[in-house]
ZALOTOR-712600 format. One record per residue (C-alpha): x, y, z; chain. Coordinates in nm, 2 decimals. Example, Ala and Ser with C-alpha at 12.3 -4.5 7.8 and 13.67 -1.06 7.14 Angstrom:
r east:1.23&north:-0.45&up:0.78&c:A
r east:1.37&north:-0.11&up:0.71&c:A
END
This chain:
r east:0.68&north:-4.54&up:-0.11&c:A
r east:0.39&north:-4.31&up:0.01&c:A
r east:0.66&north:-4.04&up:0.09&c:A
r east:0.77&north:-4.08&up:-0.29&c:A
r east:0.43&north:-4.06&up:-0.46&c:A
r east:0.37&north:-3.73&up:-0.30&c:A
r east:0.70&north:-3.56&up:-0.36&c:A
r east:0.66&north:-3.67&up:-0.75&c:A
r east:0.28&north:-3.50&up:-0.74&c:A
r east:0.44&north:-3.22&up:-0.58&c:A
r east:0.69&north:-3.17&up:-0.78&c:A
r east:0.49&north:-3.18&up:-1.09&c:A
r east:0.24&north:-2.95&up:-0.93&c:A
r east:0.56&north:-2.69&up:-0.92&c:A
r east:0.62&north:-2.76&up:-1.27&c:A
r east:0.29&north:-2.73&up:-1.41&c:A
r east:0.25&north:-2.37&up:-1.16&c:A
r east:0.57&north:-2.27&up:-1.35&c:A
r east:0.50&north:-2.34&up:-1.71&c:A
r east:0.19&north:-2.16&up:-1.68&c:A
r east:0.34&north:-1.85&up:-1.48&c:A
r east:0.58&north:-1.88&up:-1.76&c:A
r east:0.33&north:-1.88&up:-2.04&c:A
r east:0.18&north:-1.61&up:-1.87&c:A
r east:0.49&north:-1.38&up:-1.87&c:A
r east:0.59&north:-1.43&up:-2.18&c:A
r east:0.20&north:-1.35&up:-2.33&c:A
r east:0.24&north:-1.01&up:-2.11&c:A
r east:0.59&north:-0.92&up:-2.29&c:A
r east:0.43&north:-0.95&up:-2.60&c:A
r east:0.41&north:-0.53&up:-2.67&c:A
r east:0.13&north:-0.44&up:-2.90&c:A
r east:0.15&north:-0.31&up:-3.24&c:A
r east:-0.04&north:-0.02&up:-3.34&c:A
r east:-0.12&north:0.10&up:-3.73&c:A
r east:-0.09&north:0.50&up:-3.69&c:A
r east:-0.12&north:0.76&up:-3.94&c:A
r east:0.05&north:1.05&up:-3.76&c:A
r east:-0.24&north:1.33&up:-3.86&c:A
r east:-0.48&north:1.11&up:-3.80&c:A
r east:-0.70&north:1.24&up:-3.49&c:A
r east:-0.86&north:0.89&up:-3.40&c:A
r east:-0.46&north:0.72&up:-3.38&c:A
r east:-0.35&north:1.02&up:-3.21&c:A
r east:-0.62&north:0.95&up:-2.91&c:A
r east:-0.49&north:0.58&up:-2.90&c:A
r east:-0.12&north:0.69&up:-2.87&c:A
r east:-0.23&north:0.93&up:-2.57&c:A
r east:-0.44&north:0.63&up:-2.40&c:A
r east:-0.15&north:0.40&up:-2.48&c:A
r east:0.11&north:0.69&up:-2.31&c:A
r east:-0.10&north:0.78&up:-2.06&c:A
r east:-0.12&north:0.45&up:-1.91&c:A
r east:0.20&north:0.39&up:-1.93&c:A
r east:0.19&north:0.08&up:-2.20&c:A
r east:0.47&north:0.02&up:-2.45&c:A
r east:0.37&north:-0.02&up:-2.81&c:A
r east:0.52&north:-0.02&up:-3.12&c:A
r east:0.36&north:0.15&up:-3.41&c:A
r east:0.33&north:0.06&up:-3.76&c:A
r east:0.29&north:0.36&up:-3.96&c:A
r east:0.02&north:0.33&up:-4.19&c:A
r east:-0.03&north:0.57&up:-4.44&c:A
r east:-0.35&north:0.70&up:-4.54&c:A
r east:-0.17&north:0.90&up:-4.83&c:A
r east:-0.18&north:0.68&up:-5.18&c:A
r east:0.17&north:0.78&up:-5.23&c:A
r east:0.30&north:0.62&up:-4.91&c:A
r east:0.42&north:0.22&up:-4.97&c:A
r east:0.26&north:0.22&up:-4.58&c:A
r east:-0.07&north:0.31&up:-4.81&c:A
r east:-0.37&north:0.17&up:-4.59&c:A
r east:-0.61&north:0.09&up:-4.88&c:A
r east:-0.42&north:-0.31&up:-4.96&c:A
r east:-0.52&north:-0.60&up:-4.96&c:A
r east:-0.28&north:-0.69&up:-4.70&c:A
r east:-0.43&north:-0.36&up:-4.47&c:A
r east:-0.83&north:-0.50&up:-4.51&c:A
r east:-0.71&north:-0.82&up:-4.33&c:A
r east:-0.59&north:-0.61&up:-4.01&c:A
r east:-0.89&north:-0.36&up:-4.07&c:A
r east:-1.18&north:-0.46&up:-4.29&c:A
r east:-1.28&north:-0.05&up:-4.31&c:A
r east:-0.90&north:0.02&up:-4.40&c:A
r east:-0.88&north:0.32&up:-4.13&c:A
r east:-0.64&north:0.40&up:-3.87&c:A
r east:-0.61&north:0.33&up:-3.59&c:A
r east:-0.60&north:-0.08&up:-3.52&c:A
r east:-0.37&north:-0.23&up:-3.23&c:A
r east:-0.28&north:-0.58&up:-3.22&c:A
r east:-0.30&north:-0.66&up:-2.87&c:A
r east:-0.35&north:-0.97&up:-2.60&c:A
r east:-0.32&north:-1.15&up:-2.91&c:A
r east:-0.66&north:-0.99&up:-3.10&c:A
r east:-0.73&north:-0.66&up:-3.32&c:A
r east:-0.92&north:-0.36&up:-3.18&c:A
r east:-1.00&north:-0.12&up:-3.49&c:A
r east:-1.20&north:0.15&up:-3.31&c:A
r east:-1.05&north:0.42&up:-3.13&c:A
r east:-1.32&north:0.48&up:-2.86&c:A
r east:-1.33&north:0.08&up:-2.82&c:A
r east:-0.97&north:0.01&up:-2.77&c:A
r east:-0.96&north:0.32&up:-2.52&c:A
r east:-1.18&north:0.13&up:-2.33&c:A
r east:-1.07&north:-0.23&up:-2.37&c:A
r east:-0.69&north:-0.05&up:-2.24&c:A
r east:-0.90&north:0.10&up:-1.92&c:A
r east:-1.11&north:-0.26&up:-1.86&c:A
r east:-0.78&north:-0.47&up:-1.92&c:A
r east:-0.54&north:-0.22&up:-1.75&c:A
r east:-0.70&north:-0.07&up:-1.48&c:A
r east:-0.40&north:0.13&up:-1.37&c:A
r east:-0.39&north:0.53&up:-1.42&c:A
r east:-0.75&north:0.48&up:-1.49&c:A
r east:-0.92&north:0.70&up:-1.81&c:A
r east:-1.24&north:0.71&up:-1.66&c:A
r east:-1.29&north:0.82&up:-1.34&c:A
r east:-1.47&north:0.61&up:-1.04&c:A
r east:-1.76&north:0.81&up:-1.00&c:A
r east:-2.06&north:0.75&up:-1.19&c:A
r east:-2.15&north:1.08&up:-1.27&c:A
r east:-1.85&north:1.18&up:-1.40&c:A
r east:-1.80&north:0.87&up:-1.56&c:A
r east:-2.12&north:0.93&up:-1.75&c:A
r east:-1.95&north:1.29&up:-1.83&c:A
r east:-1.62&north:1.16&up:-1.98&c:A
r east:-1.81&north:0.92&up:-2.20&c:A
r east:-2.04&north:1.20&up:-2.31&c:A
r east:-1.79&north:1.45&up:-2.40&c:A
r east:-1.55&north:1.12&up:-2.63&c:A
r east:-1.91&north:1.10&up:-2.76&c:A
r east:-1.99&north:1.46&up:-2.87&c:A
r east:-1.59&north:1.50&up:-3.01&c:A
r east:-1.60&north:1.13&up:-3.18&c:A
r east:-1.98&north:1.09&up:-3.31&c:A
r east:-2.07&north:1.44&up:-3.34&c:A
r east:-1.78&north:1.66&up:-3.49&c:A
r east:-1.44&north:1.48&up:-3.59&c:A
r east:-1.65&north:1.23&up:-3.83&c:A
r east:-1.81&north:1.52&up:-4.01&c:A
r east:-1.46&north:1.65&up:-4.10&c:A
r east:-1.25&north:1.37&up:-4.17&c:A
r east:-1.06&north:1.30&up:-4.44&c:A
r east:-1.26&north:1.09&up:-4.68&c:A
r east:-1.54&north:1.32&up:-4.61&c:A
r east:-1.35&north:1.62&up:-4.72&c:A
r east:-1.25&north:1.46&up:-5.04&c:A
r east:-1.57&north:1.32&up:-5.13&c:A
r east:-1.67&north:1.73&up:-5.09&c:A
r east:-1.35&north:1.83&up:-5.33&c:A
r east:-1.13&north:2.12&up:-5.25&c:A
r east:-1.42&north:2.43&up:-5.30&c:A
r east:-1.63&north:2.33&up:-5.03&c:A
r east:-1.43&north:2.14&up:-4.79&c:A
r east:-1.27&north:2.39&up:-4.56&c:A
r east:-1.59&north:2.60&up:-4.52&c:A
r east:-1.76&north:2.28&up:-4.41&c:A
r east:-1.49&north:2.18&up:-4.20&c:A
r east:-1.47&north:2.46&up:-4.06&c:A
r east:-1.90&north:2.53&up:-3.97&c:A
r east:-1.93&north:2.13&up:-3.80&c:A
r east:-1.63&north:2.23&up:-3.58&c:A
r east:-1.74&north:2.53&up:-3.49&c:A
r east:-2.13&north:2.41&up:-3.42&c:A
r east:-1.94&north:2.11&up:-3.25&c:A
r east:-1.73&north:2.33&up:-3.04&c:A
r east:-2.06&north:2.61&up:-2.96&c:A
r east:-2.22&north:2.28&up:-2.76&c:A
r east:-1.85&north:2.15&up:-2.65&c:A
r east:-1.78&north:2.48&up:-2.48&c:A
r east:-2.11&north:2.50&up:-2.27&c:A
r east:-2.06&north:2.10&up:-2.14&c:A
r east:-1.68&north:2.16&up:-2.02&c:A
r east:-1.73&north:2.48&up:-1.91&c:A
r east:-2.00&north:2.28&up:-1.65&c:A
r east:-1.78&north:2.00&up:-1.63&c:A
r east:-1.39&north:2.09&up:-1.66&c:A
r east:-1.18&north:2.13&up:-1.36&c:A
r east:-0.77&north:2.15&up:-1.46&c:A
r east:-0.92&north:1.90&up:-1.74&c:A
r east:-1.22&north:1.79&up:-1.94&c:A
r east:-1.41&north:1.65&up:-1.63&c:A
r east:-1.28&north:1.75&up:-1.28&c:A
r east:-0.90&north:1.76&up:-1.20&c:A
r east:-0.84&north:1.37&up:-1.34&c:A
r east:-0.70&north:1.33&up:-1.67&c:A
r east:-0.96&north:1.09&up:-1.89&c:A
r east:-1.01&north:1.02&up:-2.19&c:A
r east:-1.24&north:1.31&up:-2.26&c:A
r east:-0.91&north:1.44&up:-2.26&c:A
r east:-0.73&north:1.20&up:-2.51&c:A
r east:-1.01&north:1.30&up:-2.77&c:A
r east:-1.01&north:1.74&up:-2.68&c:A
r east:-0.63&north:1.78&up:-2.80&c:A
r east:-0.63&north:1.62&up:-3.13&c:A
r east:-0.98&north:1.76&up:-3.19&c:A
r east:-0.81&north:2.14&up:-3.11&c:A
r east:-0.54&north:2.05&up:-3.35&c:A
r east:-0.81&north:1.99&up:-3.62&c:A
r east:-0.97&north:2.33&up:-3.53&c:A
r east:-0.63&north:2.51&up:-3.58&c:A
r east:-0.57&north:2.32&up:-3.91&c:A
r east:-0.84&north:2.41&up:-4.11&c:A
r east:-0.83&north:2.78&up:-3.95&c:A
r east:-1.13&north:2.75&up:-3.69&c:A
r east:-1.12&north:3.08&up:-3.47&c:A
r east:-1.12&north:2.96&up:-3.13&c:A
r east:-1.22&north:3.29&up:-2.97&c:A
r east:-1.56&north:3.19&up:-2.88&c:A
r east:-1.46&north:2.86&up:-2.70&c:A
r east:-1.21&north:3.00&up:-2.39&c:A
r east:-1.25&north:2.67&up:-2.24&c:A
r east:-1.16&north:2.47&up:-2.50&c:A
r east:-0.86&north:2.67&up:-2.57&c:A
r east:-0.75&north:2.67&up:-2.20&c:A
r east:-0.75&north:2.30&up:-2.16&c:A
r east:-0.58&north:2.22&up:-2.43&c:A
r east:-0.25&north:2.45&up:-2.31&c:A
r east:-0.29&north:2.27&up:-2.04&c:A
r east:-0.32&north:1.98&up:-2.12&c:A
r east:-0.04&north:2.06&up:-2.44&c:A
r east:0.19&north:2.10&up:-2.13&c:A
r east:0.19&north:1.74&up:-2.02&c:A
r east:0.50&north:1.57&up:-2.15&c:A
r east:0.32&north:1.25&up:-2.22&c:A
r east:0.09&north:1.43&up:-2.48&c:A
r east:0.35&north:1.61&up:-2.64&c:A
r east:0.50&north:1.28&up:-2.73&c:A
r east:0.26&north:1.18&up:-2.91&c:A
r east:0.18&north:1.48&up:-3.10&c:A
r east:0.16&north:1.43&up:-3.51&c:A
r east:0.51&north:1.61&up:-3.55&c:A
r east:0.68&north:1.38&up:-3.34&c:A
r east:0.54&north:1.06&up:-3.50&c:A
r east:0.76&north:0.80&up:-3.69&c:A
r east:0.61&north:0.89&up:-4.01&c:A
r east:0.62&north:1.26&up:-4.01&c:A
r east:0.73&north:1.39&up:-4.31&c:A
r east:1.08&north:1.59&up:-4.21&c:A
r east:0.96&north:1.92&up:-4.31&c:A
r east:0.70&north:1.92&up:-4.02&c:A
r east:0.88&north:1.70&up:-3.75&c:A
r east:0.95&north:1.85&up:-3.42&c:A
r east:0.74&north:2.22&up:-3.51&c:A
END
């Protein structure tokens, strides 16, 4: 009788191991969802994060253009993102709606291919270089800020934030850069350079003065995982520009 009442116990020991292993597995299939606008800079860095790592996704295009029916400024959008921007990702059954913060809630939850490298230093480097790109020049030239400016003004002040930007971005990477942003590891300095170079070309930057800057980004426009995710060869892209 003994023998019995520990092979039941067992057995539901087994059972409860495999319900939970089963729970588990089928919380880690779950593949997020990202809202991406395919111009926009900040879902571009996600998308390079997301590649880079080696996570599947799906995106839901979200349109930041009024004429779009994927138009980002509902009702239905504020729920998923309460300041109606792009990027958000739905993921491990949450919503991250900052581009810097989900970059590193993909590097603390996903530690494989790592975005920020091991040392401290350099660690410190990376997050200074997402911080000069994020807080000090792509906010300064994004969209709603341009068309709060109107037309006239807003290509000449696009245009003078990225180049200041770009004057103190040059100096730091040509200290810190290696065959990327900081040292020969890919980071996520890197995930925020190309889509800020791609602004810089956009609104007719000259990029003479910033060699640096221009050669990583060939480089890093070489990397097959990047060019995936480029604007052109986004979901969304209007046909005229997809693939160019």
């Amino acid at each position: 009788m003994s023998a019995l009442r520990n092979n039941v116990r067992k057995y539901l020991h087994l059972a409860k191991n495999r319900i939970r292993s089963s729970s588990s597995m089928a919380s880690s299939d779950t593949r997020p969802v990202l809202y991406s606008y395919y111009y926009s800079s900040c879902s571009w860095r996600v998308r390079i994060a997301l590649g880079l790592k080696k996570i599947p996704y799906d995106i839901r295009p979200t349109s930041l253009t009024k004429a779009d029916a994927t138009y980002c400024y509902t009702n239905e959008y504020r729920e998923i993102n309460p300041m109606q921007q792009v990027p958000a990702l739905k993921i491990d059954g949450q919503t991250l709606c900052d581009s810097v913060a989900i970059m590193h809630y993909l590097d603390e939850t996903r530690p494989e291919n790592p975005l920020l490298p091991q040392d401290p230093h350099k660690r410190a480097k990376v997050r200074e270089i997402v911080e000069i790109i994020c807080s000090g020049i792509q906010p300064l030239q994004n969209r709603l800020v341009l068309a709060h400016l109107g037309k006239e003004k807003s290509m000449e002040w696009a245009q003078h934030w990225i180049s200041r930007g770009f004057r103190g971005l040059e100096s730091v990477l040509a200290a810190s850069s290696g065959k990327y942003c900081v040292g020969d590891e890919i980071s996520m300095a890197d995930c925020c350079l190309v889509p800020q170079v791609f602004n810089a070309r956009r609104y007719h930057v000259n990029l003479d003065a910033y060699p640096k800057i221009v050669q990583l980004d060939q480089t890093l426009a070489a990397n097959e995982i990047i060019r995936t995710c480029h604007p052109h060869s986004q979901p969304d892209c209007p046909p005229k520009l997809a693939n160019k």
